[in-house]
C-alpha positions in Angstrom: 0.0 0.0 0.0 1.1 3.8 -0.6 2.0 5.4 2.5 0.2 8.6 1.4 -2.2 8.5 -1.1 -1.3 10.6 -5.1 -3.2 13.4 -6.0 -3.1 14.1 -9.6 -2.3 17.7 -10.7 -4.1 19.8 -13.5 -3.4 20.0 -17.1 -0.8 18.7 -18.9 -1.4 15.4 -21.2 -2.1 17.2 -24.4 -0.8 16.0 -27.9 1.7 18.8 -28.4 5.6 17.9 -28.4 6.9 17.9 -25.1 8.8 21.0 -23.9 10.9 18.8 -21.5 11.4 15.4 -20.6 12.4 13.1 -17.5 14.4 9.9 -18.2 15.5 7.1 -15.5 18.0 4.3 -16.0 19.9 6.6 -19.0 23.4 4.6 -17.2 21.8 0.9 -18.3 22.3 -0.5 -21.9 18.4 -0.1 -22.8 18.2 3.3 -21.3 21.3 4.6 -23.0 19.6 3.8 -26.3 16.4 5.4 -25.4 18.1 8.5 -24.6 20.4 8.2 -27.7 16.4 7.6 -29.9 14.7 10.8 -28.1 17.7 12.9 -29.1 17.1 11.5 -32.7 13.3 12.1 -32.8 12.2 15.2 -30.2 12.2 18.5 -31.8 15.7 20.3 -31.2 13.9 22.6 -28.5 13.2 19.7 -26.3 15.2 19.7 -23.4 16.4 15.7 -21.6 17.2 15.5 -18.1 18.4 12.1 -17.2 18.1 11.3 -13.5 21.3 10.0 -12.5 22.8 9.0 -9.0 26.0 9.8 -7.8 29.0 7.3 -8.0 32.4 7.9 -6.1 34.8 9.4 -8.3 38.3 7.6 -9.2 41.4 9.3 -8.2 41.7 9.9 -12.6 38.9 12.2 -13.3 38.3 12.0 -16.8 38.6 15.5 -19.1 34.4 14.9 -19.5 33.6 15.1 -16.0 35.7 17.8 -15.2 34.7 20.0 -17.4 31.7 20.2 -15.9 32.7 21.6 -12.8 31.0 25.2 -13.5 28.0 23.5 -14.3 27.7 21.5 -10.9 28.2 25.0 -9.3 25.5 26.5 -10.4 23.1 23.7 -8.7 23.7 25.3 -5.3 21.0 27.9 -6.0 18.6 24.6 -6.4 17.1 25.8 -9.2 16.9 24.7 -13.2 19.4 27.4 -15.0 22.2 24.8 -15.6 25.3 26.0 -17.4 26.0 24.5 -20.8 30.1 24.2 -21.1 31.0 21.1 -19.7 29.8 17.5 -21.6 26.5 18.0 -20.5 24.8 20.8 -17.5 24.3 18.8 -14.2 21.6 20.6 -11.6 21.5 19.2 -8.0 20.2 19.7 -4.6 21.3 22.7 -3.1 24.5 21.6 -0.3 25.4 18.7 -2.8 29.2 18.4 -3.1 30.8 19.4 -6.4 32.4 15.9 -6.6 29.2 13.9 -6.3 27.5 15.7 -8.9 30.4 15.7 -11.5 30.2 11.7 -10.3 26.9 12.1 -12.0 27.9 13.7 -15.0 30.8 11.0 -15.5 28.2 7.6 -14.7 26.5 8.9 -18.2 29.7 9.7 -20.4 30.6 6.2 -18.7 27.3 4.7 -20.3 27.2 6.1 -23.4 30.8 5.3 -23.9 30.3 1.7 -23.1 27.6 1.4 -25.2 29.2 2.6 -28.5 27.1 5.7 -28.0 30.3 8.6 -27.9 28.7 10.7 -30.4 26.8 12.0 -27.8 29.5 13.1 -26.4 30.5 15.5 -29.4 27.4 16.7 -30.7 26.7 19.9 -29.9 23.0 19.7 -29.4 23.1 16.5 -27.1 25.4 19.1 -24.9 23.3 21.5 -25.1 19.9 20.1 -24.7 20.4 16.8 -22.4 20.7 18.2 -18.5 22.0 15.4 -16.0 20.1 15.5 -12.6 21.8 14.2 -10.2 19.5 12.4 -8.0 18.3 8.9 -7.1 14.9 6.7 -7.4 13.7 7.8 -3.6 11.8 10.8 -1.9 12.0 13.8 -3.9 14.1 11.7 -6.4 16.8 12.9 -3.8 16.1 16.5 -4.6 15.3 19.4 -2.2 11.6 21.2 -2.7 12.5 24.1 -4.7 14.1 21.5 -6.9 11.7 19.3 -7.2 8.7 22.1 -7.8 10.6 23.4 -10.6 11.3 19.9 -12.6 7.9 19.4 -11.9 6.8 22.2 -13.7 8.9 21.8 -16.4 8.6 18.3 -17.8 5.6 16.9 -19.7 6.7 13.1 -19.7 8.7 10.8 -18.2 10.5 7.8 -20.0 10.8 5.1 -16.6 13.8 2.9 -17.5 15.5 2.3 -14.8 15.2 -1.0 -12.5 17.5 -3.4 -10.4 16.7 -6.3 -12.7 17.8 -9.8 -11.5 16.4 -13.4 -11.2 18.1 -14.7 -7.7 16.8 -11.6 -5.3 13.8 -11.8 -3.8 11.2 -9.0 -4.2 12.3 -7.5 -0.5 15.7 -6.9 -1.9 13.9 -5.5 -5.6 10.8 -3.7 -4.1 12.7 -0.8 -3.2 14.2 0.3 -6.4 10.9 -0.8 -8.5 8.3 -0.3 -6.7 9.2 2.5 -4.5 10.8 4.1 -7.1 8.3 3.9 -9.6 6.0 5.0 -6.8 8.3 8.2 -6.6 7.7 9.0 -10.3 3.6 8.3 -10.4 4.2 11.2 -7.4 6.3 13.6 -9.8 3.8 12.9 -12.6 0.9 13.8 -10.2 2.7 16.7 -8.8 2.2 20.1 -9.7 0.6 19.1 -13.1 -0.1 15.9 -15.1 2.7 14.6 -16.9 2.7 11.2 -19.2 4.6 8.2 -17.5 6.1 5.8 -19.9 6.9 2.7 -17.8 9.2 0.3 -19.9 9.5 -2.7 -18.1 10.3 -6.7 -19.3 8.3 -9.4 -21.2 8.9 -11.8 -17.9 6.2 -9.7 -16.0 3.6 -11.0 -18.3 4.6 -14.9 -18.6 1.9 -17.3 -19.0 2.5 -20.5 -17.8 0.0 -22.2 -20.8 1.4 -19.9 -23.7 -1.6 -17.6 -23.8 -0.1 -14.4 -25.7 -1.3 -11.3 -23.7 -1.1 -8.1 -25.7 -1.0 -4.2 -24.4 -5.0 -4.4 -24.6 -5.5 -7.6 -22.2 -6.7 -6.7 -18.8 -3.4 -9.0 -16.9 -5.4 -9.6 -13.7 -7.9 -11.6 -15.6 -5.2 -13.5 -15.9 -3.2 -13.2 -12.9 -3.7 -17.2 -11.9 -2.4 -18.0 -15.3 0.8 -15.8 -14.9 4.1 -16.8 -14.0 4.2 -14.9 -10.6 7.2 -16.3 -9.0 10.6 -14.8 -8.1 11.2 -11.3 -7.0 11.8 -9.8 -10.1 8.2 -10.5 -12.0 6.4 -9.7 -8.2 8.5 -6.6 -8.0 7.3 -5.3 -11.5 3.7 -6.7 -11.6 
């Protein structure tokens, strides 16, 4: 159960390309490709901020990540008016280190490195248009209020990617990072003003034991007895 119930905000949800979007999981190999696809395809106004959490930095920083050291500064006004001359802006929670959120920064380049994705890197509208927020899938998406207010107000969808994915755990060592922290973004959606969610997710959730193909239209819980429900991954994302 939620511990406090979601009130959904007013508007938003028309047809109209989005201003600004919110993406999750932009560090994993699907996510990387769906932000590499929304650069492709939004209009060039759009602005992408990927949420990204903070990793420890190596004793080498890399030449990407420190160049965004300006733009990490500017995130101790908590608000969105992110600089634009290091690989990509990077806004955070007003009091957050310098280090953690060029830690952010570097996590991406990392990603999109690893996943043959470096022209990202070099083209100047990717720089100029994708924003990394350093954050994390919890309360506030680990932001402070004045934050938070103003990425609500800002984005019209988000593109929910990210997920601890593995077969073993059981759903108490899963449920935090996909169900709480999906829970975090229906909030975000709700908050200030509607915004579209886009929850991509695997084709495990929907198993069926008897090989009864269930498309987008099928109403699952008619056939929740018929599903395979077991391990804490498929619980964790039902």
């Amino acid at each position: 159960p939620l511990s406090s119930p979601i009130q959904s905000g007013s508007g938003g949800g028309s047809d109209r390309w989005s201003s600004s979007v919110l993406l999750t999981g932009a560090t994993g190999f699907l996510g990387a490709h769906i932000l590499a696809s929304l650069h492709q395809h939004l209009p060039e106004t759009t602005r992408i901020y990927c949420l990204v959490r903070p990793v420890k930095l190596s004793a080498k920083d890399t030449t990407d990540s420190a160049a965004s050291a300006s733009a990490s500064s500017s995130s101790s006004s908590s608000s969105i008016s992110p600089a634009t001359d290091g690989p990509y802006a990077v806004i955070s929670a007003a009091g957050t280190e310098v280090s953690l959120a060029q830690s952010s920064v570097e996590h991406l380049c990392s990603a999109l490195r690893t996943n043959d994705l470096v022209h990202l890197l070099d083209d100047a509208q990717a720089r100029q248009r994708i924003v990394v927020v350093c954050g994390r899938l919890s309360e506030r998406l680990g932001l402070d209020q004045r934050l938070y207010d103003d990425l609500a107000t800002q984005i019209d969808e988000v593109y929910h990617a990210a997920a601890r994915v593995n077969s073993v755990l059981p759903y108490a060592a899963l449920s935090s990072a996909n169900v709480d922290g999906t829970t975090e973004l229906l909030r975000l959606c709700a908050h200030k003003r509607s915004k579209r969610l886009h929850h991509i997710s695997t084709l495990s959730v929907v198993s069926a034991r008897t090989g009864v193909l269930l498309d987008e239209t099928v109403d699952i819980d008619q056939f929740r007895s018929r599903l395979y429900m077991y391990g804490g991954y498929n619980q964790s994302k039902w």
